[in-house]
C-alpha positions in Angstrom: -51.0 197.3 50.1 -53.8 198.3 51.9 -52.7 201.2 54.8 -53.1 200.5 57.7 -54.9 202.6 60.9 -52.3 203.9 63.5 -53.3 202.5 66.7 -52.5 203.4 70.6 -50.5 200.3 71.2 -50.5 201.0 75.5 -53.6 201.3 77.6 -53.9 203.2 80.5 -53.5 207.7 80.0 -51.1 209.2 78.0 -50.1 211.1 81.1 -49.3 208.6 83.0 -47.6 207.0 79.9 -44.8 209.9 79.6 -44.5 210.3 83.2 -43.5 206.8 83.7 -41.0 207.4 80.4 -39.3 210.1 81.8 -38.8 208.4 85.4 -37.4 205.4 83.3 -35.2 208.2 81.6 -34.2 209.5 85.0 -32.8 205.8 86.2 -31.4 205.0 83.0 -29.4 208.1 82.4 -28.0 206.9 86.1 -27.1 203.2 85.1 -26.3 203.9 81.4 -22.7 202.5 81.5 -24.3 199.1 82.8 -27.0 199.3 79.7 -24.0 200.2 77.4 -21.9 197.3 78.1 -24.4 195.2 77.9 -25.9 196.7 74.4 -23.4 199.1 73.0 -26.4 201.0 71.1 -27.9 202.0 74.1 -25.4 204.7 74.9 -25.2 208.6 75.3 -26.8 209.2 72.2 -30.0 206.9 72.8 -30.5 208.8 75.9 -30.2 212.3 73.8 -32.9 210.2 71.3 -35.1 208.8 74.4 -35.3 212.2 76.0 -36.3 213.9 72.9 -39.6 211.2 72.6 -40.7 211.9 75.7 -40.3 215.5 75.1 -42.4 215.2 71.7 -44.7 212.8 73.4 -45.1 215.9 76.2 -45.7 218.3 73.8 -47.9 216.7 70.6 -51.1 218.6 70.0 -53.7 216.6 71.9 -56.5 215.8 70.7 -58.8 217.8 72.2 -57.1 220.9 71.0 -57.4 219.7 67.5 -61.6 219.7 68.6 -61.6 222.8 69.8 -59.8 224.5 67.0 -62.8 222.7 64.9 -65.6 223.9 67.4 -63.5 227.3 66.6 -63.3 227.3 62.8 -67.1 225.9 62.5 -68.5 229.0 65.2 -67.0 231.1 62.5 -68.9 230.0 59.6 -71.8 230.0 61.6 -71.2 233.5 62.6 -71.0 234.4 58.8 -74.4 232.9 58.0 -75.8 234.6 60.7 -74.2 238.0 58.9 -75.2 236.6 55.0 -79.0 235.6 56.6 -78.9 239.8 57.7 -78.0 240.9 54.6 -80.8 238.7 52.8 -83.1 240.3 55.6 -81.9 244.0 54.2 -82.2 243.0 50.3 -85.4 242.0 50.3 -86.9 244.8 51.9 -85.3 247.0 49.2 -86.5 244.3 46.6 -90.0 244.4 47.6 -90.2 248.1 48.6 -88.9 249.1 45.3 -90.7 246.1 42.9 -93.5 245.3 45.1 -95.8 244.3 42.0 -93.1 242.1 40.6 -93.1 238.4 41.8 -90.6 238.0 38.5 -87.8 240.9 39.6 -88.1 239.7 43.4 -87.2 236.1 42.1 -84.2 237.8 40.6 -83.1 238.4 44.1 -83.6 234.8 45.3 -86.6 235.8 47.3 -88.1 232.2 46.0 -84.9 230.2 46.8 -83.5 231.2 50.0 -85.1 229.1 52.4 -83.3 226.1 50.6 -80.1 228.7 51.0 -80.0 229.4 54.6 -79.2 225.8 55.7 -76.7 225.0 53.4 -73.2 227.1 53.2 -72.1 226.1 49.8 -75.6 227.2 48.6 -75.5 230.3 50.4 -72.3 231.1 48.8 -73.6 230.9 45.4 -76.9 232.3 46.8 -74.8 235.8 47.6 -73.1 235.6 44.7 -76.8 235.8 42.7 -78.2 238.3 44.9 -75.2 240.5 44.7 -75.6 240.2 41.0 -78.9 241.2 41.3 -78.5 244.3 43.2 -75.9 245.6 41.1 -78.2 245.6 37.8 -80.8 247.2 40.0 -78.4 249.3 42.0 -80.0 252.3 40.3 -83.5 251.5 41.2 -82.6 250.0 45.0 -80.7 253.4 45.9 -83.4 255.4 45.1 -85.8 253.4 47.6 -83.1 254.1 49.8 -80.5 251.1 49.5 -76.8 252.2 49.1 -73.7 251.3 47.0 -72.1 250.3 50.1 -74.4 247.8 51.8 -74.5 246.0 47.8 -70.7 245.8 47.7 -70.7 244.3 51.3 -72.7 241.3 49.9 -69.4 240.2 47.8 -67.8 240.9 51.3 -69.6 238.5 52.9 -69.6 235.7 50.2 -65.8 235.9 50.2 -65.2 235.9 53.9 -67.7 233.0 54.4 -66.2 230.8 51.0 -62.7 231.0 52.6 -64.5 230.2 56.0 -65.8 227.5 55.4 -62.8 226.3 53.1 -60.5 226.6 56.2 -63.2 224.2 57.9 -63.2 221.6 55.2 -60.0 221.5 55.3 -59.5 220.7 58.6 -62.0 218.1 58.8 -59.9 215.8 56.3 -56.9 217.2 58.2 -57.7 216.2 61.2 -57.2 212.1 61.2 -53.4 213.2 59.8 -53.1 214.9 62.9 -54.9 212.3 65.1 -52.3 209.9 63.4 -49.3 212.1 63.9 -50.1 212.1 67.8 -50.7 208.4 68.6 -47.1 208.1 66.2 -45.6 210.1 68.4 -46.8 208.9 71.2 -46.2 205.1 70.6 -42.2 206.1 70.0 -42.3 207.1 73.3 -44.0 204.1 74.5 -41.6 201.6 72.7 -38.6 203.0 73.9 -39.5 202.7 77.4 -40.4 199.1 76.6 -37.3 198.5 75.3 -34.9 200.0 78.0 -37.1 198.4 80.4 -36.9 195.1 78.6 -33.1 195.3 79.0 -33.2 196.0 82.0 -34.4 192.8 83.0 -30.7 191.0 81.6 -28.7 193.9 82.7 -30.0 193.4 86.2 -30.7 189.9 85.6 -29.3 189.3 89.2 -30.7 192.0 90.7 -34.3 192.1 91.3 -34.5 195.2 92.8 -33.5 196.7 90.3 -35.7 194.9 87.5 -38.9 195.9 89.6 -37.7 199.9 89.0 -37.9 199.2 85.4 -41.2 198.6 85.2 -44.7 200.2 83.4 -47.9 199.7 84.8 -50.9 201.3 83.3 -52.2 199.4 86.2 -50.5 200.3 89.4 -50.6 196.7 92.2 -53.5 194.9 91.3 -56.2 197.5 90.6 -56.9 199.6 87.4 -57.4 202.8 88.3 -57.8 204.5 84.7 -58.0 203.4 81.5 -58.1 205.5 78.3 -59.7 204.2 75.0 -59.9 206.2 71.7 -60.6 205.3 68.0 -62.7 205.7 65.2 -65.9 204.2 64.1 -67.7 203.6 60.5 -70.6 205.0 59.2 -73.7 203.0 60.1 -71.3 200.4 62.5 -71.5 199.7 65.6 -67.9 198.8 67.8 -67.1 196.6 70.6 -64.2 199.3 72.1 -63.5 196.7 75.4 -64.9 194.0 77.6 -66.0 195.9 80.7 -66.6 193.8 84.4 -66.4 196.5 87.2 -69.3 197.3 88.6 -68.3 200.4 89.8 -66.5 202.1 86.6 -67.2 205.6 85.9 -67.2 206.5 82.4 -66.3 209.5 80.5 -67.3 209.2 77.1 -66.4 212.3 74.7 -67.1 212.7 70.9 -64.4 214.1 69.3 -65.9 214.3 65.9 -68.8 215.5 64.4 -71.6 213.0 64.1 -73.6 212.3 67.4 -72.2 208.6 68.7 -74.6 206.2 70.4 -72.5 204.5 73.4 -74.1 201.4 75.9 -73.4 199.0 77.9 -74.1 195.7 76.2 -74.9 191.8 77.4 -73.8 191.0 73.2 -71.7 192.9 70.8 -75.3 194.3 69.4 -76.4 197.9 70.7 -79.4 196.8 69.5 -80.3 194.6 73.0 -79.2 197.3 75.0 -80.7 199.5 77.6 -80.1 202.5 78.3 -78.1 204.1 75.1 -76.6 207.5 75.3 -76.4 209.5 72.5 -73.6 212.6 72.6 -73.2 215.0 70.2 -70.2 216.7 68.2 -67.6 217.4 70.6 -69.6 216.8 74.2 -68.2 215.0 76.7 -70.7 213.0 79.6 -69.8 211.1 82.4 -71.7 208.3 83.7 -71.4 205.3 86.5 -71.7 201.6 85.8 -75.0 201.7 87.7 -76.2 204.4 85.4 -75.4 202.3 82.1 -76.0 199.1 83.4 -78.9 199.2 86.3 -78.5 194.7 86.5 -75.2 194.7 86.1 -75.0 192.4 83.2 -73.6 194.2 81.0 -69.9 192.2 79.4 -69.1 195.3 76.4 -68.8 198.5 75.8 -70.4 199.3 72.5 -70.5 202.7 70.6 -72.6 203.0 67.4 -72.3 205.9 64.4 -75.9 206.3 63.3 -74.5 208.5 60.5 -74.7 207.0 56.8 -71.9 208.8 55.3 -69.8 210.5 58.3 -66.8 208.7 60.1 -67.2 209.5 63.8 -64.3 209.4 66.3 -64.3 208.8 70.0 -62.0 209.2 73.8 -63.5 206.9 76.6 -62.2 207.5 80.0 -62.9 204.4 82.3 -62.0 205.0 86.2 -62.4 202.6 88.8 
Protein backbone atom coordinates (compact mmCIF):
# COMPACT_ATOMS: atom_id res chain seq x y z
CA UNK A 1 0.00 0.00 0.00
CA UNK A 2 1.08 3.09 -1.17
CA UNK A 3 1.63 5.74 2.16
CA UNK A 4 -0.13 8.14 2.20
CA UNK A 5 0.77 12.27 2.91
CA UNK A 6 -0.42 13.49 6.36
CA UNK A 7 -2.67 16.32 5.79
CA UNK A 8 -4.01 19.47 8.01
CA UNK A 9 -7.56 18.16 8.03
CA UNK A 10 -8.94 22.03 9.70
CA UNK A 11 -8.52 25.30 8.02
CA UNK A 12 -8.20 28.36 9.58
CA UNK A 13 -4.55 28.87 12.22
CA UNK A 14 -3.36 26.40 14.36
CA UNK A 15 -3.63 29.08 17.14
CA UNK A 16 -6.83 29.67 16.96
CA UNK A 17 -7.30 25.78 16.50
CA UNK A 18 -5.97 24.92 20.18
CA UNK A 19 -7.46 27.93 21.73
CA UNK A 20 -10.79 26.96 20.68
CA UNK A 21 -9.84 23.15 22.03
CA UNK A 22 -8.98 24.21 25.30
CA UNK A 23 -12.15 26.52 25.71
CA UNK A 24 -14.14 23.38 24.62
CA UNK A 25 -12.00 21.58 27.41
CA UNK A 26 -12.94 24.25 29.89
CA UNK A 27 -16.91 23.70 29.28
CA UNK A 28 -16.64 20.07 29.07
CA UNK A 29 -14.65 19.36 32.10
CA UNK A 30 -17.82 21.50 33.68
CA UNK A 31 -20.68 19.31 32.02
CA UNK A 32 -18.74 15.99 31.99
CA UNK A 33 -21.26 14.05 34.07
CA UNK A 34 -23.96 15.05 31.30
CA UNK A 35 -21.34 13.74 28.44
CA UNK A 36 -20.70 10.58 30.65
CA UNK A 37 -24.18 9.41 30.85
CA UNK A 38 -24.76 9.96 27.67
CA UNK A 39 -21.39 8.15 26.42
CA UNK A 40 -19.79 6.33 29.16
CA UNK A 41 -16.28 6.72 27.37
CA UNK A 42 -16.30 10.16 27.57
CA UNK A 43 -15.44 10.39 31.26
CA UNK A 44 -12.58 11.58 33.65
CA UNK A 45 -10.02 9.86 31.88
CA UNK A 46 -10.87 11.32 28.26
CA UNK A 47 -10.62 14.66 29.79
CA UNK A 48 -7.00 13.64 31.28
CA UNK A 49 -6.46 12.36 27.36
CA UNK A 50 -8.20 15.64 25.80
CA UNK A 51 -6.12 17.87 27.90
CA UNK A 52 -2.96 16.20 27.11
CA UNK A 53 -3.69 16.92 23.02
CA UNK A 54 -4.09 20.17 23.40
CA UNK A 55 -1.17 20.41 25.49
CA UNK A 56 0.94 18.53 22.70
CA UNK A 57 -0.81 20.41 20.12
CA UNK A 58 0.48 23.73 22.25
CA UNK A 59 3.76 22.65 22.44
CA UNK A 60 4.81 20.58 18.92
CA UNK A 61 7.88 22.09 17.32
CA UNK A 62 6.38 24.48 14.73
CA UNK A 63 7.41 24.58 11.66
CA UNK A 64 9.20 27.50 11.38
CA UNK A 65 11.51 26.44 14.09
CA UNK A 66 12.37 23.34 12.17
CA UNK A 67 13.44 26.22 9.22
CA UNK A 68 15.38 28.10 11.22
CA UNK A 69 17.29 25.22 12.79
CA UNK A 70 18.02 24.49 8.80
CA UNK A 71 18.91 28.26 8.00
CA UNK A 72 21.21 27.41 11.30
CA UNK A 73 22.85 24.15 10.35
CA UNK A 74 23.35 25.35 6.48
CA UNK A 75 25.10 29.15 7.90
CA UNK A 76 27.48 26.61 9.49
CA UNK A 77 28.60 24.85 6.51
CA UNK A 78 28.78 27.92 4.83
CA UNK A 79 30.88 29.36 7.49
CA UNK A 80 33.34 26.32 7.09
CA UNK A 81 33.78 26.87 3.35
CA UNK A 82 34.50 30.22 3.93
CA UNK A 83 37.39 28.80 6.47
CA UNK A 84 38.47 25.69 3.83
CA UNK A 85 38.40 28.59 0.74
CA UNK A 86 41.20 30.49 3.49
CA UNK A 87 43.19 27.74 3.93
CA UNK A 88 43.28 27.06 -0.03
CA UNK A 89 44.21 30.94 -0.13
CA UNK A 90 47.37 30.17 2.40
CA UNK A 91 48.42 26.71 0.50
CA UNK A 92 48.90 28.02 -2.51
CA UNK A 93 51.00 30.79 -1.78
CA UNK A 94 53.39 28.28 -0.02
CA UNK A 95 52.88 26.02 -3.18
CA UNK A 96 53.84 28.59 -5.66
CA UNK A 97 56.35 30.45 -3.48
CA UNK A 98 58.23 27.28 -2.86
CA UNK A 99 57.64 25.41 -6.65
CA UNK A 100 57.08 28.38 -8.56
CA UNK A 101 58.57 26.63 -11.86
CA UNK A 102 56.47 23.60 -11.37
CA UNK A 103 52.93 23.72 -12.94
CA UNK A 104 53.18 19.66 -12.20
CA UNK A 105 53.85 19.95 -8.14
CA UNK A 106 51.28 23.00 -7.94
CA UNK A 107 48.65 20.56 -9.60
CA UNK A 108 49.53 18.26 -6.66
CA UNK A 109 48.05 20.78 -4.49
CA UNK A 110 44.78 21.11 -6.53
CA UNK A 111 45.78 24.52 -7.79
CA UNK A 112 44.12 23.24 -11.27
CA UNK A 113 40.89 21.87 -9.63
CA UNK A 114 39.71 24.08 -7.02
CA UNK A 115 37.48 26.40 -8.78
CA UNK A 116 35.26 23.28 -9.47
CA UNK A 117 35.90 22.73 -5.45
CA UNK A 118 34.77 25.82 -3.99
CA UNK A 119 31.11 25.43 -4.96
CA UNK A 120 30.50 22.12 -4.11
CA UNK A 121 30.91 20.84 -0.26
CA UNK A 122 31.27 17.21 -1.00
CA UNK A 123 34.10 18.14 -3.44
CA UNK A 124 35.69 20.42 -1.12
CA UNK A 125 35.84 17.71 1.41
CA UNK A 126 37.81 15.41 -0.76
CA UNK A 127 39.49 18.60 -2.18
CA UNK A 128 41.14 19.09 1.64
CA UNK A 129 41.59 15.77 2.02
CA UNK A 130 44.14 15.92 -1.37
CA UNK A 131 45.66 19.08 -0.53
CA UNK A 132 46.35 18.05 3.03
CA UNK A 133 48.00 15.02 1.52
CA UNK A 134 49.87 17.16 -0.42
CA UNK A 135 51.36 19.28 2.12
CA UNK A 136 52.38 16.61 4.22
CA UNK A 137 54.75 14.97 1.46
CA UNK A 138 56.03 18.43 0.94
CA UNK A 139 55.85 19.51 4.60
CA UNK A 140 59.64 19.59 4.47
CA UNK A 141 59.94 21.90 1.52
CA UNK A 142 56.68 24.26 2.55
CA UNK A 143 58.22 24.94 6.05
CA UNK A 144 61.23 26.08 4.85
CA UNK A 145 59.42 28.83 2.56
CA UNK A 146 57.85 29.55 5.71
CA UNK A 147 54.65 27.26 6.08
CA UNK A 148 54.30 25.52 9.45
CA UNK A 149 53.31 22.01 10.80
CA UNK A 150 50.42 23.56 12.43
CA UNK A 151 48.59 25.46 9.74
CA UNK A 152 49.06 21.67 7.50
CA UNK A 153 47.43 19.72 10.33
CA UNK A 154 44.53 22.37 10.57
CA UNK A 155 43.61 21.41 6.99
CA UNK A 156 42.42 17.77 8.36
CA UNK A 157 40.77 20.14 11.02
CA UNK A 158 38.80 21.75 8.71
CA UNK A 159 37.83 18.70 6.38
CA UNK A 160 36.51 16.98 9.54
CA UNK A 161 34.55 19.81 11.02
CA UNK A 162 33.02 20.63 7.62
CA UNK A 163 32.27 16.54 6.59
CA UNK A 164 30.28 16.21 9.87
CA UNK A 165 28.81 19.81 9.05
CA UNK A 166 27.34 19.21 6.42
CA UNK A 167 26.36 15.53 7.44
CA UNK A 168 24.23 17.04 10.27
CA UNK A 169 22.66 19.20 7.32
CA UNK A 170 21.73 16.29 5.15
CA UNK A 171 20.36 14.80 7.62
CA UNK A 172 18.04 17.16 8.50
CA UNK A 173 16.87 17.81 5.18
CA UNK A 174 15.33 14.17 4.94
CA UNK A 175 14.44 14.66 8.55
CA UNK A 176 12.53 17.27 8.22
CA UNK A 177 9.07 15.99 6.39
CA UNK A 178 9.14 13.35 9.56
CA UNK A 179 8.99 16.21 11.65
CA UNK A 180 6.54 18.19 9.40
CA UNK A 181 4.40 14.99 9.61
CA UNK A 182 4.77 14.45 13.38
CA UNK A 183 3.28 18.11 13.85
CA UNK A 184 0.23 18.16 11.54
CA UNK A 185 -0.36 14.39 13.53
CA UNK A 186 -0.33 15.96 16.46
CA UNK A 187 -2.14 18.57 15.67
CA UNK A 188 -5.14 16.81 13.91
CA UNK A 189 -5.59 14.68 17.38
CA UNK A 190 -6.24 17.75 18.88
CA UNK A 191 -8.58 18.80 16.22
CA UNK A 192 -10.66 15.51 16.21
CA UNK A 193 -11.25 15.43 19.63
CA UNK A 194 -12.72 18.66 19.84
CA UNK A 195 -14.86 17.55 16.90
CA UNK A 196 -15.98 14.82 18.67
CA UNK A 197 -16.94 16.30 22.12
CA UNK A 198 -18.51 19.04 20.17
CA UNK A 199 -20.37 16.58 18.11
CA UNK A 200 -21.92 15.08 21.26
CA UNK A 201 -22.69 17.84 22.42
CA UNK A 202 -25.24 18.45 19.99
CA UNK A 203 -27.36 15.02 21.52
CA UNK A 204 -26.38 15.70 25.03
CA UNK A 205 -27.90 19.22 24.72
CA UNK A 206 -30.17 18.13 22.11
CA UNK A 207 -32.85 20.27 23.82
CA UNK A 208 -30.82 22.89 24.71
CA UNK A 209 -29.66 25.17 22.07
CA UNK A 210 -27.79 27.32 24.03
CA UNK A 211 -25.82 25.15 25.00
CA UNK A 212 -25.13 23.39 21.38
CA UNK A 213 -23.99 26.93 20.04
CA UNK A 214 -20.99 26.82 23.04
CA UNK A 215 -19.86 23.78 21.47
CA UNK A 216 -18.99 25.03 18.43
CA UNK A 217 -15.46 25.59 16.10
CA UNK A 218 -15.26 28.21 13.64
CA UNK A 219 -12.22 28.77 11.76
CA UNK A 220 -14.50 31.38 10.49
CA UNK A 221 -15.95 33.48 13.33
CA UNK A 222 -20.08 34.98 12.06
CA UNK A 223 -19.93 35.17 8.52
CA UNK A 224 -16.56 36.58 7.58
CA UNK A 225 -13.13 34.75 7.27
CA UNK A 226 -10.80 36.52 8.90
CA UNK A 227 -7.58 34.11 8.53
CA UNK A 228 -6.94 31.29 6.78
CA UNK A 229 -3.72 29.10 6.92
CA UNK A 230 -2.60 26.81 4.09
CA UNK A 231 0.62 24.62 4.02
CA UNK A 232 1.81 21.63 1.97
CA UNK A 233 4.27 20.44 -0.32
CA UNK A 234 4.81 20.62 -3.95
CA UNK A 235 6.67 18.37 -6.74
CA UNK A 236 9.56 19.03 -8.60
CA UNK A 237 8.72 20.79 -11.85
CA UNK A 238 4.59 20.95 -10.73
CA UNK A 239 2.69 23.43 -10.36
CA UNK A 240 -0.44 23.32 -7.47
CA UNK A 241 -3.79 24.80 -7.17
CA UNK A 242 -3.51 25.32 -2.96
CA UNK A 243 -7.36 27.11 -2.92
CA UNK A 244 -9.98 28.90 -4.91
CA UNK A 245 -9.49 32.55 -3.81
CA UNK A 246 -12.61 35.38 -4.42
CA UNK A 247 -11.79 38.30 -1.92
CA UNK A 248 -10.70 41.11 -3.37
CA UNK A 249 -9.16 42.44 -0.50
CA UNK A 250 -7.05 39.33 0.92
CA UNK A 251 -3.67 39.91 2.08
CA UNK A 252 -1.36 37.22 1.57
CA UNK A 253 1.61 35.89 3.33
CA UNK A 254 3.34 33.46 1.43
CA UNK A 255 6.55 31.81 3.13
CA UNK A 256 8.89 29.12 1.73
CA UNK A 257 9.69 26.82 4.19
CA UNK A 258 12.06 24.67 2.08
CA UNK A 259 14.78 25.21 -0.01
CA UNK A 260 14.06 25.60 -3.67
CA UNK A 261 12.70 29.21 -4.65
CA UNK A 262 8.65 28.71 -5.13
CA UNK A 263 6.87 30.65 -7.87
CA UNK A 264 3.26 31.74 -6.33
CA UNK A 265 0.32 33.80 -8.51
CA UNK A 266 -2.87 34.54 -8.70
CA UNK A 267 -4.41 32.57 -11.61
CA UNK A 268 -7.81 33.03 -13.96
CA UNK A 269 -6.89 28.76 -14.79
CA UNK A 270 -5.06 26.18 -12.81
CA UNK A 271 -1.95 27.13 -15.22
CA UNK A 272 0.78 29.64 -13.78
CA UNK A 273 1.68 29.79 -17.06
CA UNK A 274 -1.38 32.65 -17.96
CA UNK A 275 -0.62 34.43 -15.05
CA UNK A 276 0.56 37.88 -14.27
CA UNK A 277 2.38 38.99 -11.95
CA UNK A 278 4.35 35.75 -10.40
CA UNK A 279 6.41 36.08 -7.30
CA UNK A 280 9.24 34.14 -6.90
CA UNK A 281 10.63 33.60 -2.97
CA UNK A 282 13.38 32.03 -2.00
CA UNK A 283 14.57 29.30 0.66
CA UNK A 284 12.99 30.29 3.85
CA UNK A 285 11.65 34.12 2.93
CA UNK A 286 8.49 35.09 3.76
CA UNK A 287 6.53 38.26 1.52
CA UNK A 288 3.39 39.60 1.99
CA UNK A 289 1.33 40.92 -0.65
CA UNK A 290 -2.53 42.39 -1.25
CA UNK A 291 -5.02 40.99 -3.69
CA UNK A 292 -4.56 44.18 -5.66
CA UNK A 293 -0.91 43.53 -5.83
CA UNK A 294 -1.37 39.88 -7.27
CA UNK A 295 -4.32 40.45 -9.15
CA UNK A 296 -4.40 44.26 -10.52
CA UNK A 297 -8.25 43.15 -12.58
CA UNK A 298 -9.34 41.20 -10.10
CA UNK A 299 -9.90 38.06 -12.12
CA UNK A 300 -7.99 36.00 -10.66
CA UNK A 301 -10.31 32.40 -9.34
CA UNK A 302 -6.75 30.26 -7.84
CA UNK A 303 -4.05 30.42 -6.02
CA UNK A 304 -1.25 28.64 -7.82
CA UNK A 305 2.35 27.93 -6.50
CA UNK A 306 4.95 26.32 -8.96
CA UNK A 307 8.50 24.40 -7.94
CA UNK A 308 10.71 25.33 -10.88
CA UNK A 309 13.23 22.86 -9.46
CA UNK A 310 13.82 19.50 -11.41
CA UNK A 311 14.84 17.37 -8.70
CA UNK A 312 14.07 19.22 -5.19
CA UNK A 313 10.57 18.81 -3.36
CA UNK A 314 9.66 22.35 -2.14
CA UNK A 315 7.35 22.99 0.81
CA UNK A 316 5.16 25.99 1.55
CA UNK A 317 2.82 28.18 4.69
CA UNK A 318 0.28 30.64 3.02
CA UNK A 319 -1.40 33.03 5.34
CA UNK A 320 -4.57 34.58 3.74
CA UNK A 321 -6.28 37.49 5.90
CA UNK A 322 -9.25 39.33 5.04
Amino acid sequence: MEPKEEIRVYSGADSKMTEAARTILGLLTTDIAAFTAFDSTMNSAFLTDYENAINDADTVVADTAVIDQLVSKTENVMELMDMARSKYRDVKYFVQKAFPNSAGIQGEFGLNDYNQARKSTAQMIQFLDEMHNACTIYSAVLITAGYNQVAIDDIVVIRDKLQQSNLKQEVFKKERPKLTEDRIIILNKCYNMMVQVNAAAQLVFRDDYAKQKQYVYSATPGSTVDEEEFEGTVAPAVTKTITAVGDDDAVYTFRNTGLVPLVFCLSETEDAETAIPKITIGGGAIVTQTSTDMDPDGTAVYLLVSNPSTSTEGSYKVQIDI
